[in-house]
ZARODREN-992924 format. One line per 2 residues: number of its first residue (from 1); their letters; for each residue x negated, z, y negated of C-alpha. Coordinates in nm, 3 decimals, always signed. Each point is the difference from the previous one (the first is absolute). Layout:
NUM = a = X,Z,Y ~ ...
END
This chain:
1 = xx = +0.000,+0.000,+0.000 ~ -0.144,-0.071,-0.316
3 = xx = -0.076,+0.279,-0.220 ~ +0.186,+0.001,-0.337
5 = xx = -0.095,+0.024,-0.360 ~ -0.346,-0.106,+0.066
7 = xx = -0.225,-0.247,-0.066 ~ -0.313,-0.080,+0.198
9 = xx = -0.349,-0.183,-0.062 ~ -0.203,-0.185,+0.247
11 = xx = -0.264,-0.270,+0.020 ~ -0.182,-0.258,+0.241
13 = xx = -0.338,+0.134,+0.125 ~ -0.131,-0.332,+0.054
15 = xx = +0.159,-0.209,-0.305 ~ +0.056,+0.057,-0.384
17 = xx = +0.398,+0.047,+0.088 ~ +0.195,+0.351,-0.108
19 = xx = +0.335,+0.028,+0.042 ~ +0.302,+0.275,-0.088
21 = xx = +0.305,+0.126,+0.160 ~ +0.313,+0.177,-0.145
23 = xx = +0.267,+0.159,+0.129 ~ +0.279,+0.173,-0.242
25 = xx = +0.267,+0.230,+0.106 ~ +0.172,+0.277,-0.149
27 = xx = -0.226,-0.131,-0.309 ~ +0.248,-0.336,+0.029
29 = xx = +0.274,+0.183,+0.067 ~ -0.031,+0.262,-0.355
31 = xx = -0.071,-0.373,-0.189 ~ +0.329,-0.107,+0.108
33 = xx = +0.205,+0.343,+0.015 ~ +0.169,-0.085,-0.358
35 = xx = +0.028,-0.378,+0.049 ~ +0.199,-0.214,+0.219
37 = xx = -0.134,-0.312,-0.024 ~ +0.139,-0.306,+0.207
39 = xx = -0.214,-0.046,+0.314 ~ -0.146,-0.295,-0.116
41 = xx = -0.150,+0.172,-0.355 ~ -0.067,+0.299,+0.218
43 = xx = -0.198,-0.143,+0.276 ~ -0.192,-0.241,-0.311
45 = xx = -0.087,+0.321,-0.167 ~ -0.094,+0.191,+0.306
47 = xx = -0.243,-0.288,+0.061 ~ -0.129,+0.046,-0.348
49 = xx = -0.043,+0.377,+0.071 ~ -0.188,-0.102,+0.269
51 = xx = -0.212,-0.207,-0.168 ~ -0.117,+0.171,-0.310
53 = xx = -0.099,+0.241,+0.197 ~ -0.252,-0.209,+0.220
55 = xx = -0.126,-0.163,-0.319 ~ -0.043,+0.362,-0.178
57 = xx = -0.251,+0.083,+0.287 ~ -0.189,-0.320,-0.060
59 = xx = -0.074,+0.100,-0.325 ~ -0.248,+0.236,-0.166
61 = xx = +0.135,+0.166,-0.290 ~ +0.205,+0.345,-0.125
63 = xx = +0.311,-0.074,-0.154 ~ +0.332,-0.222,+0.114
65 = xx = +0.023,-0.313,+0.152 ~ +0.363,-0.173,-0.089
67 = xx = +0.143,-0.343,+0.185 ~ +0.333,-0.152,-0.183
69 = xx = +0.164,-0.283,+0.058 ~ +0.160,-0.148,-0.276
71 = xx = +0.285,-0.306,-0.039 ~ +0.341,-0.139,-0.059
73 = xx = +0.162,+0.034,+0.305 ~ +0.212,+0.284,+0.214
75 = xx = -0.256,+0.221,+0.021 ~ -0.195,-0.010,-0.329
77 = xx = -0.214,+0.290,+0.002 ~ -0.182,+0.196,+0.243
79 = xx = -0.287,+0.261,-0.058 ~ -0.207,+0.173,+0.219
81 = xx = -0.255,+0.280,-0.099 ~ -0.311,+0.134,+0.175
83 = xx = -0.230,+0.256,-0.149 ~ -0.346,+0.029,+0.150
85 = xx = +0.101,+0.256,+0.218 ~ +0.283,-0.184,+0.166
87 = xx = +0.290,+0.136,-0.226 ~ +0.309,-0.234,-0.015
89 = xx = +0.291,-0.091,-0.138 ~ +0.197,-0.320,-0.007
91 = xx = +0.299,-0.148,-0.118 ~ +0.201,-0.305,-0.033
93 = xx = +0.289,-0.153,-0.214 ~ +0.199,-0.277,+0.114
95 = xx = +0.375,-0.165,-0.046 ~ +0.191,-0.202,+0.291
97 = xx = -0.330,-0.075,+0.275 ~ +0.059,-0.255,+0.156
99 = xx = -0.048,+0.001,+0.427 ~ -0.364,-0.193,-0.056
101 = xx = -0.266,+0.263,+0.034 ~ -0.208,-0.286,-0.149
103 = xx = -0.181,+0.190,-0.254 ~ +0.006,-0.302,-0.189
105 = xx = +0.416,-0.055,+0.008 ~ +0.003,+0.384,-0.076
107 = xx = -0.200,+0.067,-0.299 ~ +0.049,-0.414,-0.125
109 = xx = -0.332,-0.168,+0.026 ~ -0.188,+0.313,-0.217
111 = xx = -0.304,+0.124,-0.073 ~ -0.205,+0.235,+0.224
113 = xx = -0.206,+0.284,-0.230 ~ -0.308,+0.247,+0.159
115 = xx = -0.055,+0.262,-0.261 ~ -0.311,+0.250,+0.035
117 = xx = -0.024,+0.246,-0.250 ~ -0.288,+0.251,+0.030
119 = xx = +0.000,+0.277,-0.276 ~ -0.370,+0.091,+0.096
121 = xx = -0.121,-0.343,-0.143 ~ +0.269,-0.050,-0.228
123 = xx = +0.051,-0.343,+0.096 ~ +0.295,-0.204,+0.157
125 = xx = +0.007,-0.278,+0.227 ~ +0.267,-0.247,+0.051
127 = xx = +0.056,-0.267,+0.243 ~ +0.312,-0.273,-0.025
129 = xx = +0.083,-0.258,+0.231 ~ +0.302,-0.174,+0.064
131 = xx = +0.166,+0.039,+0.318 ~ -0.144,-0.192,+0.253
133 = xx = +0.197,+0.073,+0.349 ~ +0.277,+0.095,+0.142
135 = xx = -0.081,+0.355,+0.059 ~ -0.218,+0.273,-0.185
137 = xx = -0.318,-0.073,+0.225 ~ +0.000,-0.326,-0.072
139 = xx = +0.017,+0.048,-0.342 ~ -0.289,+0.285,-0.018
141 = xx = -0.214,-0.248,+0.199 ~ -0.005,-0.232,-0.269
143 = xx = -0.036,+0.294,-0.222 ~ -0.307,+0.030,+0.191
145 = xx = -0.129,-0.325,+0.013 ~ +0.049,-0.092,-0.378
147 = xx = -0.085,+0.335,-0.151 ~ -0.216,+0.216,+0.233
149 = xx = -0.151,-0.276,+0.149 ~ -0.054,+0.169,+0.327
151 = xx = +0.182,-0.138,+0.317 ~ +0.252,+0.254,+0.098
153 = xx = +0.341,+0.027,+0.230 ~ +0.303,+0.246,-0.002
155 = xx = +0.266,+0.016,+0.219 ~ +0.235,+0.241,-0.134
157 = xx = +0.395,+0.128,+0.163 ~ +0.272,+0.220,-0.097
159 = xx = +0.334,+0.131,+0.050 ~ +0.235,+0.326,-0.079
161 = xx = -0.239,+0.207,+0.205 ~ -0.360,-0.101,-0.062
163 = xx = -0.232,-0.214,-0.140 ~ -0.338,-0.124,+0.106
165 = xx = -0.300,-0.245,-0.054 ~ -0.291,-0.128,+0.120
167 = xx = -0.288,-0.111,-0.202 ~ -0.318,-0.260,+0.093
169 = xx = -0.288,-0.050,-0.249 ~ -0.322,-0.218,+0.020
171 = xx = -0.249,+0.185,-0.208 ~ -0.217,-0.195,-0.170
173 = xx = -0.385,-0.014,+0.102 ~ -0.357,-0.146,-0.064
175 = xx = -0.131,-0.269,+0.180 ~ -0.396,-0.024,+0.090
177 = xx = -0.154,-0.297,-0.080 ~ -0.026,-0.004,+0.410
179 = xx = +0.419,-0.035,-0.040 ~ +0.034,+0.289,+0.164
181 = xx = +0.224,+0.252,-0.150 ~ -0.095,+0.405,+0.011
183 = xx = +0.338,+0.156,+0.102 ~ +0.107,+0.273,+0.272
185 = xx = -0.243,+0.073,+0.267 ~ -0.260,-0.278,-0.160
187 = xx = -0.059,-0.391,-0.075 ~ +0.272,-0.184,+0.118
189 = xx = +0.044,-0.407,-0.031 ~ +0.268,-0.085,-0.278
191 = xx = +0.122,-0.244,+0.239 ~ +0.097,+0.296,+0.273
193 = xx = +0.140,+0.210,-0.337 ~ +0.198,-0.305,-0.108
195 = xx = +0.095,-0.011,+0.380 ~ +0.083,+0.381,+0.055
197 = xx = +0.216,-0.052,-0.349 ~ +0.222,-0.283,+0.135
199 = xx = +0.043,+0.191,+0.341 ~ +0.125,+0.324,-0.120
201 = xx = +0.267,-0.136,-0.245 ~ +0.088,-0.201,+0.284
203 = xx = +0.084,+0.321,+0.213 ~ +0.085,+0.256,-0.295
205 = xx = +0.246,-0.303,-0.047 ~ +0.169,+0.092,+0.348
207 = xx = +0.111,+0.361,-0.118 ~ +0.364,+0.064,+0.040
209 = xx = +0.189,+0.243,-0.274 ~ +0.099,+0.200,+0.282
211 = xx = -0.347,+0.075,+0.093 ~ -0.087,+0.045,-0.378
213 = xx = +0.303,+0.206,-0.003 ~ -0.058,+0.233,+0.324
215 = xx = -0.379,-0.069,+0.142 ~ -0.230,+0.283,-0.121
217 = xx = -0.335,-0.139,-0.160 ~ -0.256,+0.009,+0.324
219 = xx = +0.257,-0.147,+0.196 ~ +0.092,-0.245,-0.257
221 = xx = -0.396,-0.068,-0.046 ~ -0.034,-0.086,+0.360
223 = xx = +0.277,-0.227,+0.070 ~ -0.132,-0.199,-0.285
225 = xx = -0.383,+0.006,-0.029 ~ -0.086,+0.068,+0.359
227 = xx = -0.269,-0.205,-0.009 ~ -0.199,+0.189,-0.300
229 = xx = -0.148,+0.314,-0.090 ~ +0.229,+0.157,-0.220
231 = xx = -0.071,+0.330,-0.192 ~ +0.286,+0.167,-0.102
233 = xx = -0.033,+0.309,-0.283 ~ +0.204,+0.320,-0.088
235 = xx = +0.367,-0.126,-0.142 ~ +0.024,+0.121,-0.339
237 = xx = +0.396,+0.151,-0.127 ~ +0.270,-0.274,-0.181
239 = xx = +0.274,+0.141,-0.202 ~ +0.283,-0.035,-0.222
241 = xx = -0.059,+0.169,-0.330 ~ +0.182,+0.003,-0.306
243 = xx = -0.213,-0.016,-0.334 ~ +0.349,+0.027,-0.243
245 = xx = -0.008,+0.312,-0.196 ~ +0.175,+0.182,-0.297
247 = xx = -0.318,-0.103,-0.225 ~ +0.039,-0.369,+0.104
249 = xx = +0.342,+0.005,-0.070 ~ -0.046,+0.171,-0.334
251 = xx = -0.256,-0.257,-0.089 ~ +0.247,-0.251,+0.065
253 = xx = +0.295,+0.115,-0.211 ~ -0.265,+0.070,-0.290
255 = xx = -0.024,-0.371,+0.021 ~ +0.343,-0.078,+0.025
257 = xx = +0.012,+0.181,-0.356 ~ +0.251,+0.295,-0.134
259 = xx = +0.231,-0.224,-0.071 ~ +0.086,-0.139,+0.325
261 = xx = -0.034,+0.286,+0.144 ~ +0.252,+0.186,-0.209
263 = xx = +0.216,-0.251,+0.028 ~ +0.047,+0.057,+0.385
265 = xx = -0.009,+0.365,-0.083 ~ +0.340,-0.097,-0.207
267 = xx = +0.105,-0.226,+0.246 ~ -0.007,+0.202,+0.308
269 = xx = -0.152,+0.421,-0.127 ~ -0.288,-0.082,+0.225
271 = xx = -0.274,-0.274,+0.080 ~ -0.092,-0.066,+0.353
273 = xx = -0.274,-0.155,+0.132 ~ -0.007,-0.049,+0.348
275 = xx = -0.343,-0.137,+0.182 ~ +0.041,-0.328,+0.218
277 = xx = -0.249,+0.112,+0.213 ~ +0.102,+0.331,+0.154
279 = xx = +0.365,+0.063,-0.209 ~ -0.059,+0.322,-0.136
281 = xx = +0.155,+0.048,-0.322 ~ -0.193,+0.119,-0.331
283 = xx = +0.322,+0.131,-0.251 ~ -0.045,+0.064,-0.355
285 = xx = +0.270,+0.193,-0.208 ~ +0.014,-0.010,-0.365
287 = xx = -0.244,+0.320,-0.002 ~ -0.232,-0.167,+0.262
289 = xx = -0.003,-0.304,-0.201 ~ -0.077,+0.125,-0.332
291 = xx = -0.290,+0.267,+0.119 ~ -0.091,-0.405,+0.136
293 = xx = -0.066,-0.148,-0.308 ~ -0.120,+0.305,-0.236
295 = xx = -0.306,+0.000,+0.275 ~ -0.027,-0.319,-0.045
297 = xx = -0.016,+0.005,-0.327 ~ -0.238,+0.302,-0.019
299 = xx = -0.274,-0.195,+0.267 ~ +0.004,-0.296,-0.249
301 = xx = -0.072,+0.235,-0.332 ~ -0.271,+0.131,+0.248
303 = xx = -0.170,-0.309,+0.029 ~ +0.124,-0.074,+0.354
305 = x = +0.142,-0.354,+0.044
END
């Protein structure tokens, strides 16, 4: 059985080749407890999940790692977040799917968008490529192959219980002037690495979602890369976390301007702000709202903008 909520490194002694597996649970599950999605926007965003998770562990930085699809069509928006440390939280918005689970009928031919934004270096990296399959692995691998320029695979399922993912990567190496390239165990030929590359996303290619769904990750390793030296490592923690808070939300409505916001207050004797993400609900009275703005107005005569 696989185990859940995890995700799981592992590379190819012999041959510059690392790979990832993920497999979400009760993570899924507390991303989807407020939502009911239609099972074709579910299982799309589940796949997402799945994904920005694999690419987050590809990646060397400390701070969050966002994939959104953006278009015209049913499902017009969707937004996954990973921090560093494997915190998510995802969400979709849609009107009237249609039955296609083409990714391309759903969000109407739209753009594809890898944010990395790492506080440490204060610097943010964006990726945007139009949609170039049918499903979200096909589209990531010509993410890949336009903007990361490094061969790479997913294969990626989901559905109201679980979601999971598999991830292939050819590393990039230095050739001798010999042309043969240092990797694993020592020199091996390019033409046996260019080989070994073809064979195993020929048999990774043969995984069912059932046995991404239920095989744990030696088991799964086996059945699919008998014929190499796999090393798996420790699996590292995924889960769903929340970053809304009562600041954030303050922030915003400081933006919105006293005005608006009074208005509502008017309106309705309360504002409400309730996150997409996770659904809890920030409420601000008239009391709440003007304490709101006189600290707003106090950071600014501070000198804090």
């Amino acid at each position: 059985m696989a185990q859940a909520d995890t995700l799981r490194r592992f590379v190819f002694e012999r041959y510059p080749f690392r790979g990832q597996l993920v497999h979400l649970g009760s993570a899924w599950a507390a991303m989807m407890e407020h939502h009911d999605y239609p099972p074709q926007v579910r299982d799309t965003l589940g796949e997402a999940v799945a994904a920005a998770a694999l690419l987050s562990s590809t990646l060397k930085y400390d701070g969050l790692l966002s994939l959104q699809l953006r278009g015209a069509g049913p499902m017009h928006l969707m937004l996954v977040e990973c921090t560093d440390g494997l915190a998510m939280r995802a969400v979709a918005r849609f009107r009237d799917p249609p039955d296609s689970r083409d990714l391309r009928e759903l969000s109407g031919d739209g753009t594809l968008t890898v944010t990395v934004e790492s506080g440490e270096a204060d610097n943010r990296y964006q990726g945007i490529v139009p949609l170039a399959g049918a499903s979200m692995s096909d589209c990531l691998r010509a993410y890949f192959e336009q903007s990361e320029q490094l061969p790479t695979r997913l294969w990626l399922r989901a559905d109201g219980a679980s979601a999971s993912g598999l991830l292939l990567q050819r590393l990039s190496v230095t050739s001798r002037p010999s042309g043969v390239t240092e990797s694993g165990a020592g020199g091996v030929p390019e033409d046996e690495i260019e080989d070994a590359w073809r064979r195993v996303q020929l048999v990774a290619g043969t995984v069912t979602t059932d046995e991404l769904a239920e095989l744990d990750d030696r088991s799964l390793l086996r059945r699919l890369f008998a014929e190499d030296d796999v090393r798996m490592f420790q699996s590292a923690p995924v889960f769903f976390r929340c970053r809304c808070s009562r600041e954030r939300v303050g922030n915003m409505l400081r933006a919105l301007g006293r005005d608006e916001v009074d208005s509502v207050l008017e309106e309705f004797g309360q504002v409400e702000v309730r996150c997409e993400f996770c659904s809890r609900a920030y409420r601000y009275d008239v009391v709440d709202a003007t304490a709101l703005f006189a600290a707003g107005a106090d950071a600014h005569r501070g000198g804090v903008h």
